[in-house]
C-alpha positions as CSV (number, residue, x, y, z in Angstrom):
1,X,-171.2,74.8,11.1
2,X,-172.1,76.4,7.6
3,X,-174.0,79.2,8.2
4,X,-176.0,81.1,5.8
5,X,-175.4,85.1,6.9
6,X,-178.1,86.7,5.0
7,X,-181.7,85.7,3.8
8,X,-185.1,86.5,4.4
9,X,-188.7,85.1,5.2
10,X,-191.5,87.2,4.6
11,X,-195.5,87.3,4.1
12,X,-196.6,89.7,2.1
13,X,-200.4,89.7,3.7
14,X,-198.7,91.1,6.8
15,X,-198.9,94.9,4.8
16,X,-196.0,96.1,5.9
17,X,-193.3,95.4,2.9
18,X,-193.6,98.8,1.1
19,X,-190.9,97.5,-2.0
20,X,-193.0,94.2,-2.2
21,X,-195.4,94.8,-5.1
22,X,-196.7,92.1,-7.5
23,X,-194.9,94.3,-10.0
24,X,-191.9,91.7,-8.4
25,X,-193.7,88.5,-9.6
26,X,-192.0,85.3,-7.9
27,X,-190.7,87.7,-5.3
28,X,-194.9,88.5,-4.2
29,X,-195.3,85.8,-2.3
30,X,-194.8,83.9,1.3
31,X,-191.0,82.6,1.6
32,X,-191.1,81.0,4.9
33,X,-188.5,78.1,6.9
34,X,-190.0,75.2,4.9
35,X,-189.0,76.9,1.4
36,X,-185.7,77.1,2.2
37,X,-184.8,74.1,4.4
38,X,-184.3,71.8,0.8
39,X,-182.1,74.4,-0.7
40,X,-179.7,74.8,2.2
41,X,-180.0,71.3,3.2
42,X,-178.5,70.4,0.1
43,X,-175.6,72.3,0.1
44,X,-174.8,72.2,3.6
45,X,-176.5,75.1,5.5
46,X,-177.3,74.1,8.7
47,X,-178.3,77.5,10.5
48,X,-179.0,81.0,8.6
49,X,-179.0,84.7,9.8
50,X,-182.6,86.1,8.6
51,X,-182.6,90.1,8.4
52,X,-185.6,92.3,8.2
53,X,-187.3,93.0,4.8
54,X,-189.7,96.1,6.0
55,X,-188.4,98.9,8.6
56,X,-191.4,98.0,11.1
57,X,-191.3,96.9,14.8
58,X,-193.8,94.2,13.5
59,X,-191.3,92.4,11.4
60,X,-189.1,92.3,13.9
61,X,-191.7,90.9,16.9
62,X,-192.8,88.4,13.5
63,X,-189.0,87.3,12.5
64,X,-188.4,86.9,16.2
65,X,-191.3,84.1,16.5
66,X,-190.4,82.4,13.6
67,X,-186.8,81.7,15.4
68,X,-188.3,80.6,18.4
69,X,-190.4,77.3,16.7
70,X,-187.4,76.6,13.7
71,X,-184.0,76.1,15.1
72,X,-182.7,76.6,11.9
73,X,-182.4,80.5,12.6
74,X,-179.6,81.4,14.3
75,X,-180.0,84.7,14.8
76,X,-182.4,88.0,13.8
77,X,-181.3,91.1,12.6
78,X,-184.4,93.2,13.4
79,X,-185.5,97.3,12.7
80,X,-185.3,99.7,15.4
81,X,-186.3,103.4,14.7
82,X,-182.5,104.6,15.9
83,X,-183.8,108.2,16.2
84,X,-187.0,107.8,18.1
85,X,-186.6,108.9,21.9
86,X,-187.7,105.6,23.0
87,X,-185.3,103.7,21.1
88,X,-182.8,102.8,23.8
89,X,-185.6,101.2,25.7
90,X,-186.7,99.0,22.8
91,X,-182.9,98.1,22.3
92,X,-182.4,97.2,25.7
93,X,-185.7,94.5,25.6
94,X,-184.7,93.0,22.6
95,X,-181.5,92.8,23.5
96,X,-183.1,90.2,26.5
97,X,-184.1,88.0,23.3
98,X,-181.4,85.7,22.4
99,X,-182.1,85.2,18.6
100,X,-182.2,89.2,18.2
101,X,-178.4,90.0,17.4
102,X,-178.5,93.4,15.2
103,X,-180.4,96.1,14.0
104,X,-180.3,97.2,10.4
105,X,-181.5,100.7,9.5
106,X,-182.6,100.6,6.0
107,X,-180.1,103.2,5.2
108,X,-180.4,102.8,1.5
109,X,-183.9,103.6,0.9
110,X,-183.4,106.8,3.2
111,X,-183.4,110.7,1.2
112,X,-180.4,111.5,3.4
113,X,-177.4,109.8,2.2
114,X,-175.9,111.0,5.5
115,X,-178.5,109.9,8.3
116,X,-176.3,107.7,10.2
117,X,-174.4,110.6,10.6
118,X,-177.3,112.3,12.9
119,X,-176.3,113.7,16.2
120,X,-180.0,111.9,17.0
121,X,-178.8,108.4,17.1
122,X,-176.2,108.5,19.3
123,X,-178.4,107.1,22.5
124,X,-179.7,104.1,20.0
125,X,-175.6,103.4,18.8
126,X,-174.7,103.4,22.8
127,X,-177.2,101.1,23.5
128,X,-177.0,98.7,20.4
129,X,-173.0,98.8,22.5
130,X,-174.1,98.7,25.5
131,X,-175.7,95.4,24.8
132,X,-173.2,94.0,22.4
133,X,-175.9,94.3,19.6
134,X,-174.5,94.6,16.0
135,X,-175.7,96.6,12.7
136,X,-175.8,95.4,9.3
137,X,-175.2,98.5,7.1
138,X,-177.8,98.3,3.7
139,X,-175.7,100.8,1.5
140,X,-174.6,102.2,-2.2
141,X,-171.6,103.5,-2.8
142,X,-172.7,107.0,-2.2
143,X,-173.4,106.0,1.6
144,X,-169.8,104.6,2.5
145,X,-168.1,108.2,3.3
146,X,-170.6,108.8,6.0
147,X,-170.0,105.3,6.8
148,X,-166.7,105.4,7.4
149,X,-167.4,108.5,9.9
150,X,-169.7,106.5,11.4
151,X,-167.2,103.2,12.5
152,X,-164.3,105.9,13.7
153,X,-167.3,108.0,15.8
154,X,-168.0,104.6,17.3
155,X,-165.1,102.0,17.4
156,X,-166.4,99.1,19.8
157,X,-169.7,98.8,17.6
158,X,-169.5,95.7,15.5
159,X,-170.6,96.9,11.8
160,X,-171.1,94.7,8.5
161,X,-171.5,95.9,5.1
162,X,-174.2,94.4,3.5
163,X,-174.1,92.8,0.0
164,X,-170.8,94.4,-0.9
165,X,-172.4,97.6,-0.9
166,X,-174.1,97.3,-3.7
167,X,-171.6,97.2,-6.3
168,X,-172.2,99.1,-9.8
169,X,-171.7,95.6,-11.7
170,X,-174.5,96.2,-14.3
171,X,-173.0,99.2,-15.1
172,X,-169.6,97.9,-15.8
173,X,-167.2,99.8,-16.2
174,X,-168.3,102.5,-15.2
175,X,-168.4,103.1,-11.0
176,X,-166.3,99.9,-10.6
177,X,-163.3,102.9,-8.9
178,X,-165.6,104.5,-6.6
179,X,-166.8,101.6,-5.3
180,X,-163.5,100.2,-5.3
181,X,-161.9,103.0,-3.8
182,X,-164.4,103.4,-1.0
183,X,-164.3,100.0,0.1
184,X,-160.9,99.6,0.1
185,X,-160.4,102.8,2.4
186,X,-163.1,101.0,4.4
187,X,-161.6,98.0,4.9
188,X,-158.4,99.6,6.2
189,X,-160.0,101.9,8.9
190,X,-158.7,100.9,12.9
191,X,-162.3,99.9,13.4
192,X,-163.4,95.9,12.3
193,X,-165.6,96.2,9.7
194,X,-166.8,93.3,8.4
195,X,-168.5,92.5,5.0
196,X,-171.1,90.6,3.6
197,X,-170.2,88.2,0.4
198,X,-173.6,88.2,-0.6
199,X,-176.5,90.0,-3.3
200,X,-174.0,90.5,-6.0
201,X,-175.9,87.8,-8.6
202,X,-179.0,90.3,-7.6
203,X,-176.6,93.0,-9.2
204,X,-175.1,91.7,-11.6
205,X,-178.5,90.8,-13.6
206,X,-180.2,87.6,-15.1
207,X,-176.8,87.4,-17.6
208,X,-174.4,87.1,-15.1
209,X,-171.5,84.6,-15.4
210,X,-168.5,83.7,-12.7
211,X,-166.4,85.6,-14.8
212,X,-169.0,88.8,-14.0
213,X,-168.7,88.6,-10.4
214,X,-165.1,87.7,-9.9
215,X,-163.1,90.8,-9.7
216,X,-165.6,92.2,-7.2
217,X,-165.2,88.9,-5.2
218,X,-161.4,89.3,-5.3
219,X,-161.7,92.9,-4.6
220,X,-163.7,91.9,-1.2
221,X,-161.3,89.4,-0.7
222,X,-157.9,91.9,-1.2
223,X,-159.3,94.1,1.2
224,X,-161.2,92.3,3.5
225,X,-159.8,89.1,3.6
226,X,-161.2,85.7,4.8
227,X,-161.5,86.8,8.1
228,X,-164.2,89.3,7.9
229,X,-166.3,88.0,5.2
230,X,-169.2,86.4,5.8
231,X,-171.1,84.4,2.9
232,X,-174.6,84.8,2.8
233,X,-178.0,84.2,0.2
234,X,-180.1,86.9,-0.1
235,X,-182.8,84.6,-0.6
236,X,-185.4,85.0,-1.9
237,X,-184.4,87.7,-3.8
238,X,-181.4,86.1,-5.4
239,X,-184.4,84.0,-7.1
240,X,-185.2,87.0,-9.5
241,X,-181.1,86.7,-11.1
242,X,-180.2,83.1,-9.8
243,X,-180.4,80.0,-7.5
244,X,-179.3,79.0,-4.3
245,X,-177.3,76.0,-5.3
246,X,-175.9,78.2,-8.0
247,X,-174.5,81.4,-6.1
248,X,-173.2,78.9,-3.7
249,X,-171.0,76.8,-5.8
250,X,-169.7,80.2,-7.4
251,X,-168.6,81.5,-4.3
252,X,-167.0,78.6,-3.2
253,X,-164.9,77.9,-6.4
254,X,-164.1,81.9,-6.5
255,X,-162.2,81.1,-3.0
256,X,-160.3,78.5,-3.5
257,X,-159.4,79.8,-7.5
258,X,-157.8,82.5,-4.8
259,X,-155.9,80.2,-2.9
260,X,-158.0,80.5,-0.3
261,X,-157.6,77.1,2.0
262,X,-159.9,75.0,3.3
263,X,-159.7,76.7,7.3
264,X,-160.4,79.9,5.4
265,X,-163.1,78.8,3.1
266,X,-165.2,77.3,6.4
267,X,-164.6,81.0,8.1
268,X,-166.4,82.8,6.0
269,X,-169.3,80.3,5.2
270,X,-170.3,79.8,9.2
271,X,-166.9,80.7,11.2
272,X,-166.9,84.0,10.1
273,X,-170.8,84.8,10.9
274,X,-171.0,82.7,13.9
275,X,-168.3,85.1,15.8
276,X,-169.2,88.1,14.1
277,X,-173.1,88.0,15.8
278,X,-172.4,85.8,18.9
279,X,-173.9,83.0,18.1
């Protein structure tokens, strides 16, 4: 099974999608199951993993019923606020959900580089546990020292970096050894961490090339390896630097130009993601 780990559907006339302005253009619109069943469809994507776009219960309760009519979705990664009192309680009945597989906390858009960290969130993390729930970590750089804390403070909770973290690759030079550093160190911690090989054609800009994205690629794969990396879209918004067909084929030739094998190649485009959220 080929499984796309990372895209989106939203609707824009729901209100709730504070970074969705028309300032975005072809982003400012619907992007629902029937606008990406042709694009997966023709290269292979059977079943996709669609993560929240705005840190509302609404999205979720929406994301939710669009996996219930498409079968295409495999799974939800839905919001949760992780330090409200209640949010054990709202874990524990969407955890009764099948589609509903993990929580991400939009930790990148937060003032407090460190929130993860909070003392407040421990009953939420216990309970994402508790019911075998995982989170999707939407970070910078700057975020992955209080992530690391975060997997040793709780080893049996199943954690993926998003997008690579976010890599500096505009910027280039420049912040390529901090991020390399930090996910290295993260990649070598007793706790699983898994990582998402997705969003980099978002950072690298409209200019980007294979040659662009290939040493973060084989930096993910050093330190990661095959086993915990999970390929995945970010459609739509790979639209605004790239195509679907496009950041597929890329990926796919950047693993086997490093010798990664067939077995491996299939883990982390559907093996990879379809252990990592129980599907």
């Amino acid at each position: 099974m080929n499984i796309d780990a990372h895209q989106h559907y939203w609707d824009p006339s729901r209100g709730d999608y504070g970074w969705l302005t028309p300032a975005l253009g072809p982003l400012y619109r619907a992007f629902g199951p029937e606008d990406l069943a042709p694009l997966r469809s023709a290269v292979g994507i059977t079943r996709t993993v669609v993560v929240q776009a705005a840190p509302t219960l609404d999205e979720t309760h929406y994301l939710l019923d669009l996996a219930r009519v498409d079968d295409s979705i495999a799974a939800v990664v839905g919001w949760v606020p992780l330090d409200a009192p209640n949010a054990p309680a709202l874990i524990a009945a969407f955890a009764q959900v099948p589609a509903f597989k993990g929580i991400r906390p939009m930790l990148q858009d937060l003032p407090d580089d460190r929130w993860i960290m909070r003392p407040s969130l421990e009953p939420a993390i216990n309970a994402m546990i508790d019911a075998d729930l995982s989170l999707d970590a939407l970070v910078f750089t700057r975020h992955l020292p209080a992530l690391a804390e975060f997997a040793l403070r709780y080893p049996n909770l199943r954690i993926v970096i998003d997008h690579g973290a976010k890599p500096p690759i505009r910027e280039a030079p420049n912040g390529w050894q901090p991020w390399a550093d930090a996910m290295a160190l993260l990649a070598a911690l007793p706790q699983q961490l898994h990582c998402k090989l997705s969003g980099l054609a978002t950072e690298a800009g409209p200019d980007w090339s294979i040659d662009t994205l290939r040493p973060y690629v084989y930096h993910l794969l050093k330190h990661f390896g095959s086993s915990r990396l999970l390929w995945g879209s970010d459609w739509p918004v790979l639209n605004t630097n790239g195509d679907y067909h496009r950041w597929h084929a890329v990926a796919r030739r950047l693993l086997f130009e490093h010798d990664v094998g067939s077995d491996a190649c299939a883990a982390v485009f559907g093996n990879n993601a379809k252990r990592f959220y129980r599907l």
